[in-house]
Structures are given as structure tokens and as C-alpha cells.
N, C-alpha and C positions, 0 to 999 in steps of 0.2 A: 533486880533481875531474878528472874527462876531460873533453876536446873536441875537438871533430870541427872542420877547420881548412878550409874549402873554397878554393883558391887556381888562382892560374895562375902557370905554371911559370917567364914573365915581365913584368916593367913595362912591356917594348920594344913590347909590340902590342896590341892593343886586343881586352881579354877577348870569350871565344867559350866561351857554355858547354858546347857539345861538347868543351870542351879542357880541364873543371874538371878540376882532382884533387881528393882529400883524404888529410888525413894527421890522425894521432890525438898526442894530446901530454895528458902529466896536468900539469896547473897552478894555482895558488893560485886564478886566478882570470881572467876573460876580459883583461884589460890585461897578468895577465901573462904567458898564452897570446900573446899577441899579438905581447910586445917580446918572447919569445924566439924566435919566428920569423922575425920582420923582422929579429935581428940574426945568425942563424946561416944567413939563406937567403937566394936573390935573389926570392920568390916575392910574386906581386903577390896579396894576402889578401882575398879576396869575402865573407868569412862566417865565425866561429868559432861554433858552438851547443856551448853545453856538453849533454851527454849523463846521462842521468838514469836510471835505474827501467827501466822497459820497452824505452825506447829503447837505454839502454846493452846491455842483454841478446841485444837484437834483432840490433847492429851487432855483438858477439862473435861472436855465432851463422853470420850471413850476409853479411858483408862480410869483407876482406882486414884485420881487426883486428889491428895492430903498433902499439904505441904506441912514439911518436916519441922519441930523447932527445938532448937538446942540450946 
């Protein structure tokens, strides 16, 4: 499965969602999406949505789609 990982880039301040990012990571499943971010990154995690059907098609199409690998 893909997911879309909505984060800030760190703990140290107090999220601003003008400052989200995201990044794309394929994983078994949203937990494990999860611990493999929080252990290869400093980023403070807002939101993982796994991406599905449409929506995945949508975000190849018209987003900066790289998936992530750790």
C-alpha cells in the first residue's frame, strides 16, 4: 500500500500548517508507515492517509509523486 505522510520537518516548534510537507512511502500498513518514519527521520508526523483508487492516480498525476525509501 502507498501513503501519503503529512509531517513538519520538526518536534522543536509548534506545527504551522503552512509549513506541512509530505512525503510518499509504500508500506504494509499505517503502523508500519509510521515506525519507519519516526525511526529514519526527525519529523514531527500530522497525518499518514493511505492513498487508494482515484486518489492514488490523482497524486501521480499532479503532485511531486517520489516515493519515499528507508
Amino acid at each position: 500500500m502507498i501513503f501519503k505522510v503529512y509531517y513538519q520537518e520538526t518536534k522543536e516548534r509548534n506545527p504551522k500548517r503552512e509549513q506541512t510537507k509530505s512525503l510518499y512511502i509504500e508500506a504494509e500498513n499505517v503502523v508500519d508507515a509510521r515506525s519507519r518514519v519516526e525511526e529514519n527521520t526527525p519529523y514531527n508526523i500530522e497525518l499518514i492517509q493511505e492513498l487508494v483508487d482515484n486518489h492514488l492516480e490523482y497524486e501521480k498525476e499532479n503532485a511531486d509523486f517520489t516515493l519515499v525509501e528507508f
